[in-house]
C-alpha positions in Angstrom: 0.0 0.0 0.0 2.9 2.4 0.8 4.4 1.8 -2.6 1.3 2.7 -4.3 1.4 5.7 -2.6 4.8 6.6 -3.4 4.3 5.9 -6.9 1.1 8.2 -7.4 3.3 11.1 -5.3 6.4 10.8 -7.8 4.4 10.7 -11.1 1.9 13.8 -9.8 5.3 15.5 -8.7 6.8 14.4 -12.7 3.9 16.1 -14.3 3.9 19.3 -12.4 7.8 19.6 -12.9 7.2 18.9 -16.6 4.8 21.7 -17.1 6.2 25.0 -14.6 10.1 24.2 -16.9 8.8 23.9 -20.4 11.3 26.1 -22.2 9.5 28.5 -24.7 11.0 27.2 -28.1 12.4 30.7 -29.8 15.1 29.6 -32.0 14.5 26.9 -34.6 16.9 25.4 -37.5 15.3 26.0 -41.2 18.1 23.8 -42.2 20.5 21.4 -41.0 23.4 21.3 -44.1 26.8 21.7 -43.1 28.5 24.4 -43.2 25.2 26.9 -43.6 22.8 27.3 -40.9 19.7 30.1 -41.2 18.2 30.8 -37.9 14.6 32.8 -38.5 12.9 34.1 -35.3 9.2 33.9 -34.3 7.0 36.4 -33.3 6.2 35.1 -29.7 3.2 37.6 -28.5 3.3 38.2 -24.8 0.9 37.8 -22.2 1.9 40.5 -19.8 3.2 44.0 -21.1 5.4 46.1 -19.2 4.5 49.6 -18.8 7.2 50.8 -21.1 6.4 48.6 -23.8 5.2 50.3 -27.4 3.3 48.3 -29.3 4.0 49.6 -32.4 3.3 48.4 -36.4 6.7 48.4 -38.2 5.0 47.9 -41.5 4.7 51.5 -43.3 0.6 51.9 -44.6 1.2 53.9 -48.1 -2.3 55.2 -47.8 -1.3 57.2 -44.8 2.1 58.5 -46.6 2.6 62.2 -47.5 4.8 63.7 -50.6 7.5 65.8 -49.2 7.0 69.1 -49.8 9.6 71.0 -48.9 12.8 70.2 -49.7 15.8 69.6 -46.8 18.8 72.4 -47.3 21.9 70.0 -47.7 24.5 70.2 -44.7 27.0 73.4 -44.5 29.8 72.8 -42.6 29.9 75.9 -40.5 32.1 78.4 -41.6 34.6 81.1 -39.5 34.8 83.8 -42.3 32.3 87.1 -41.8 31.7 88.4 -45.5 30.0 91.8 -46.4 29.7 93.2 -50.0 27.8 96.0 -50.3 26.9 98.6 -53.0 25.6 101.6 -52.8 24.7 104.6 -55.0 23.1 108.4 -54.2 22.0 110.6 -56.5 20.3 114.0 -56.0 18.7 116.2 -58.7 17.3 119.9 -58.9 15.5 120.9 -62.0 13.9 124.5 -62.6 11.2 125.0 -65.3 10.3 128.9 -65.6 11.4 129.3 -61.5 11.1 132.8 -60.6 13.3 132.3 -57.7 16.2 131.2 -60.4 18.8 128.5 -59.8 20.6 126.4 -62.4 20.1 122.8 -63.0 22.6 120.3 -61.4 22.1 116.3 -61.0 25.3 114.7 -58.5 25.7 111.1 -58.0 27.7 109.0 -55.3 29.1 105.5 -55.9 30.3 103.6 -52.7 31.4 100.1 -52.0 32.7 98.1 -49.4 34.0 94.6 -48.8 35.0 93.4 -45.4 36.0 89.6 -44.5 36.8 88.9 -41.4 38.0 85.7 -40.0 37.8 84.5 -36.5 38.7 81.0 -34.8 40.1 80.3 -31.7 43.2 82.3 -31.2 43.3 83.9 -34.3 41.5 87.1 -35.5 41.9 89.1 -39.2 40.2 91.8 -40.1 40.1 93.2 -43.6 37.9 96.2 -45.5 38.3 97.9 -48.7 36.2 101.2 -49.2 35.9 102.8 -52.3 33.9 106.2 -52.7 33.6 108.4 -56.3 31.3 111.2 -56.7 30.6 113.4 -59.0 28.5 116.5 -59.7 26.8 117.9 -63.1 25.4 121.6 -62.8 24.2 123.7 -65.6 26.7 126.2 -67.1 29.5 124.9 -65.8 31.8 121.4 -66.7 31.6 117.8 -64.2 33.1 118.4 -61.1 34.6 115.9 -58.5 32.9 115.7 -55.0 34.3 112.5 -53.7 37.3 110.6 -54.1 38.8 107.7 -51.8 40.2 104.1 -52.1 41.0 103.0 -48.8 42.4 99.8 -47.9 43.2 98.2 -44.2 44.1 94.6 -42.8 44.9 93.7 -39.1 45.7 90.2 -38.0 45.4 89.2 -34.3 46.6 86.2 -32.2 45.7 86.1 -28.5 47.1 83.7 -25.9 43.5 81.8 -25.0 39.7 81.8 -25.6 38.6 84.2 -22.7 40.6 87.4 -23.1 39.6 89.9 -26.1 43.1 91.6 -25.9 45.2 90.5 -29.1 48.6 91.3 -29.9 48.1 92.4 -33.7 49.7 94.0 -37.0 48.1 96.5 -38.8 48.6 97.3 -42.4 46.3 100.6 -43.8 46.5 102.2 -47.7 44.9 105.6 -48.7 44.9 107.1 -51.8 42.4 108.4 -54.9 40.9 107.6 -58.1 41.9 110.7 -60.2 43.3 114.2 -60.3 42.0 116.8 -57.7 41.4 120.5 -59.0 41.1 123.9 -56.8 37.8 124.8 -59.2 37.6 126.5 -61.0 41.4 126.5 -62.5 41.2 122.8 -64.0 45.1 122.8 -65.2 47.2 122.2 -62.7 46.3 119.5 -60.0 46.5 119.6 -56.5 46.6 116.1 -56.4 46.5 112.5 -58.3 46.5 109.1 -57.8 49.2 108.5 -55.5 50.4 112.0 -55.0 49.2 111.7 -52.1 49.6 107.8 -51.2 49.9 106.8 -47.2 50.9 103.3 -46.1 50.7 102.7 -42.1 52.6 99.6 -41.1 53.3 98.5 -37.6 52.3 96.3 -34.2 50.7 96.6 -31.2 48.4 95.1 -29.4 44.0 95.1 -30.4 40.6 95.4 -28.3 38.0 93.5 -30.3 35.3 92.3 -27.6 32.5 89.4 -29.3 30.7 90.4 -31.5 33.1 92.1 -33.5 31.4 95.5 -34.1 34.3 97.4 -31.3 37.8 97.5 -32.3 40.7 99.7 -30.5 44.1 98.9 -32.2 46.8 100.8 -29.8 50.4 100.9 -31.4 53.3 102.3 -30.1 55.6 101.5 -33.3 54.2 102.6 -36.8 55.8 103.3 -39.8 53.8 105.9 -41.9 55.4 106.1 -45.7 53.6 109.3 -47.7 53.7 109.0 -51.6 54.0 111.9 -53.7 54.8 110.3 -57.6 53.6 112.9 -59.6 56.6 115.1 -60.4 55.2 118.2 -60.1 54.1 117.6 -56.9 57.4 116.1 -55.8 59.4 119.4 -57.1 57.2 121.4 -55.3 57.4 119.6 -51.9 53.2 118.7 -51.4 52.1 116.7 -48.9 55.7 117.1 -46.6 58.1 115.1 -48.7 61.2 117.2 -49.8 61.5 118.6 -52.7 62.4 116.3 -56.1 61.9 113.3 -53.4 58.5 111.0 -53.7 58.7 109.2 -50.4 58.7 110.9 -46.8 59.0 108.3 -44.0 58.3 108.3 -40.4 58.2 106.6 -37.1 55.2 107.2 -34.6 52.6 106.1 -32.5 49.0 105.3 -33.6 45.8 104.7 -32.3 42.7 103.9 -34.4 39.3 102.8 -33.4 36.1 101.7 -35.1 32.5 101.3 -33.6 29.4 100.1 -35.3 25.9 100.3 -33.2 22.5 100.5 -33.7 21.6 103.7 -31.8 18.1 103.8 -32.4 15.6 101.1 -34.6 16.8 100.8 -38.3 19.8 103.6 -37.4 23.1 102.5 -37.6 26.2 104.5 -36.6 29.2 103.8 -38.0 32.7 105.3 -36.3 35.8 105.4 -37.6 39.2 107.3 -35.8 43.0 107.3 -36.2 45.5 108.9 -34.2 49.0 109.8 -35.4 52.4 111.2 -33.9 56.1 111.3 -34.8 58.5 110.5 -32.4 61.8 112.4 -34.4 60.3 115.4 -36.2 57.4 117.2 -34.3 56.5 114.8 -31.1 53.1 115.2 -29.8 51.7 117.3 -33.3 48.7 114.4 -33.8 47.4 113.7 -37.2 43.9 113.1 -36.9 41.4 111.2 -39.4 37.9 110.9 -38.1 35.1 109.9 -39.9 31.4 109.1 -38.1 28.3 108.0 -40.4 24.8 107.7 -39.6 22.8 105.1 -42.4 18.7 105.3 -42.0 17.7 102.1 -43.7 14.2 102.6 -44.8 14.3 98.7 -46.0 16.8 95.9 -47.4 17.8 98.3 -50.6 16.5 101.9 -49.7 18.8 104.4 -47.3 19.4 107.5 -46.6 23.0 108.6 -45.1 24.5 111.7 -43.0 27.8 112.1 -42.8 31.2 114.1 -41.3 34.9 113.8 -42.2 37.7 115.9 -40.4 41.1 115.7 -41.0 44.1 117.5 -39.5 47.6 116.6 -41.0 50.7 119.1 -40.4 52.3 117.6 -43.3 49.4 119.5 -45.6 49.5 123.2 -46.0 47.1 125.6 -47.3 47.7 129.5 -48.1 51.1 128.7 -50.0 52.6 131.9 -51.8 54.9 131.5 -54.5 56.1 134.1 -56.2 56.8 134.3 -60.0 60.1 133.0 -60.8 58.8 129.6 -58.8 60.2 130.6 -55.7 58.1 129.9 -52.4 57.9 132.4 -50.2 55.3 131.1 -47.5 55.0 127.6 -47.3 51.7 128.1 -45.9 49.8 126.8 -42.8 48.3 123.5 -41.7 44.1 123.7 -41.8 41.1 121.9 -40.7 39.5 120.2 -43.5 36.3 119.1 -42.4 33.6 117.4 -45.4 29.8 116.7 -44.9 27.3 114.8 -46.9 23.7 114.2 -46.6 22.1 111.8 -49.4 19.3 108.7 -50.1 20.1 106.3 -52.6 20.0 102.5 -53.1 22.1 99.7 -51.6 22.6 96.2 -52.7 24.3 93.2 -50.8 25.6 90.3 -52.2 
């Protein structure tokens, strides 16, 4: 009887063991060759589903796709260059039809343009810009006369010792000159000045303030070379712009300071600042060149503008009042003046 009993006990205890360790048969063999196996995997639907679970149809409906419309702008790697072109052009016109207040008919036109590329990465900063300004001015009863002339040219390059200071130590490299021959109207035959007569070059090193952003720069240098071109002959024999007479390069050692500044002082207003500072050490210490230039732009939209500007200058090497008598002789040199210049205008500007 005890036998029996242990027999019915082991065979209930077989059966139960059998069903709670039935392995859930995954994995089975599609082929048995040698050498090449392919295992294919079943889709095994579960009973209980975790909260994170996302039951989800990997099979794409076509009825539910939708055309792309808008096309994806391919990748651009990103790039540490600042590029500006710009174009710009103002012109003003008065005509008079039977006006009993009188007046003459004149028409003037301005052509600017300006290219800047900057390039800033790390340690390293350069700044470049090349300006070039032409104007000219029609009136009636009277032949075209020049009111603008400049082609100026400046490069700086920067190299800082990390990523957290904006002070650089830099060298700066600036070219001024003009387009064509510049007149004391009315007397149209004999020039006051050409293309390269006068020419400056400032070359030297010192050390930059350029905070992010760019738009602030301070360049403070306490060794520049300043080379003055005078390469019309005329000019040269008669001594313009400081060089010595029969001589077409005057050379000197000083200390410069320039700064620019670009803001926007009020909505759609933009200022735009531009000074530079310069003294000899060997001929007339502490006489200081000065070249200051501020601009105010009004842009009414993307291409429409209107523009106020000022432009004083004080150089010693440039005199005015000269008296020469008649044999050629010069008998006052003449004095060193304030030129100051103003413009007002609307025009249009293109960027590209």
């Amino acid at each position: 009887m005890r036998l029996i009993c242990f027999l019915i006990i082991f065979f209930s205890v077989f059966v139960s063991l059998n069903a709670q360790i039935n392995p859930l048969r995954v994995f089975e063999k599609d082929s048995t060759e040698t050498g090449f196996q392919v295992v294919r995997i079943k889709d095994v639907k579960l009973k209980y589903l975790t909260r994170s679970a996302k039951l989800t149809d990997p099979r794409t409906p076509l009825n539910r796709v939708k055309p792309l419309l808008k096309k994806f702008k391919r990748f651009v790697p990103q790039s540490f260059w600042d590029k500006q072109n710009e174009f710009g052009l103002n012109i003003n016109e008065v005509a008079f039809v039977n006006w009993n207040a009188g007046g003459d008919n004149s028409i003037s036109a301005l052509a600017n343009m300006r290219f800047v590329r900057n390039y800033k990465f790390r340690y390293l900063n350069w700044d470049s810009e090349l300006r070039l300004r032409y104007g000219l001015n029609a009136q009636e009863g009277r032949q075209l006369r020049k009111t603008d002339d400049q082609i100026r040219l400046s490069s700086t390059v920067g190299f800082r010792k990390d990523t957290i200071t904006n002070w650089y130590y830099s060298v700066k490299a600036t070219f001024n000159t003009q387009f064509s021959n510049g007149f004391k109207y009315p007397n149209r035959t004999t020039p006051i000045s050409r293309f390269m007569a006068p020419g400056y070059l400032f070359l030297g090193a010192g050390t930059s303030y350029i905070p992010e952003g760019g738009k602030f720069n301070l360049y403070i240098s306490p060794i520049t070379q300043k080379a003055t071109f005078v390469l019309d002959e005329n000019l040269s024999n008669q001594g313009a712009f400081g060089v010595d007479e029969g001589e077409h390069i005057f050379m000197e050692i000083g200390f410069l300071i320039t700064n620019t500044w670009e803001k926007e002082v009020l909505k759609n207003v933009f200022m735009n600042h531009r000074l530079s500072l310069y003294t000899d050490y060997l001929i007339s210490f502490g006489n200081i060149d000065v070249d200051w230039e501020v601009t105010f732009n009004l842009k009414v939209n993307d291409h429409i503008n209107a523009n106020i500007g000022t432009h004083f200058i004080y150089d010693n090497d440039i005199k005015f009042d000269e008296v020469v008598a008649d044999d050629g002789t010069v008998i006052d040199p003449g004095i060193a003046r304030i030129q100051f210049k103003q413009s007002l205008g609307v025009g249009l500007t293109y960027a590209f």
